[in-house]
C-alpha positions in Angstrom: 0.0 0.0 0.0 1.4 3.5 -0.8 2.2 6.0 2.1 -0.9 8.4 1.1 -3.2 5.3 1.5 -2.0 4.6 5.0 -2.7 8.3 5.8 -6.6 7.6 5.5 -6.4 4.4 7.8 -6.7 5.9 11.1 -5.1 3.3 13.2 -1.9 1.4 11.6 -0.4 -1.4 13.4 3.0 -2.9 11.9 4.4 -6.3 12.6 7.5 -7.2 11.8 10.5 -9.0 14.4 14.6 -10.4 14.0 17.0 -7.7 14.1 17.1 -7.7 9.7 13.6 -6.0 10.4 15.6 -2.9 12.1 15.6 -0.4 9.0 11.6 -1.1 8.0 11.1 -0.5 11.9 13.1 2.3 12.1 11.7 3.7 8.6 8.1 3.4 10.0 9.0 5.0 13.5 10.3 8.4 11.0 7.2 8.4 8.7 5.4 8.8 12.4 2.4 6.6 10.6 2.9 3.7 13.3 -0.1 3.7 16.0 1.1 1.0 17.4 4.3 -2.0 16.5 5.0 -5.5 17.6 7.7 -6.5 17.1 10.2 -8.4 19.3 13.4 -6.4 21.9 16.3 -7.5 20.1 14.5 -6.2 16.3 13.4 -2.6 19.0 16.8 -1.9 20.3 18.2 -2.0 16.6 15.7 -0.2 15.5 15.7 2.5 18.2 19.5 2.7 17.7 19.2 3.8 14.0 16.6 6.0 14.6 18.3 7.7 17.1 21.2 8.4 15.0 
């Protein structure tokens, strides 16, 4: 789905885990278009780290 369709869906919840996952995690946390991820610690703590800096 393209970016301006997930801007009509109100509530958008990614899922996605393993630490290769860390870039489309981090990606979706910069769009800001996340309500809500699952996803597991090792695949958050990478992810957080790259979007961080």
């Amino acid at each position: 789905m393209p970016l301006e369709g997930l801007r009509r869906i109100p509530t958008v919840i990614p899922a996605c885990g393993s630490r290769n996952k860390a870039a489309v995690i981090a990606a979706t946390l910069r769009a800001g278009r996340a309500s809500i991820l699952i996803t597991d610690e090792d695949a958050a703590v990478a992810a957080l780290a790259l979007h961080k800096g």
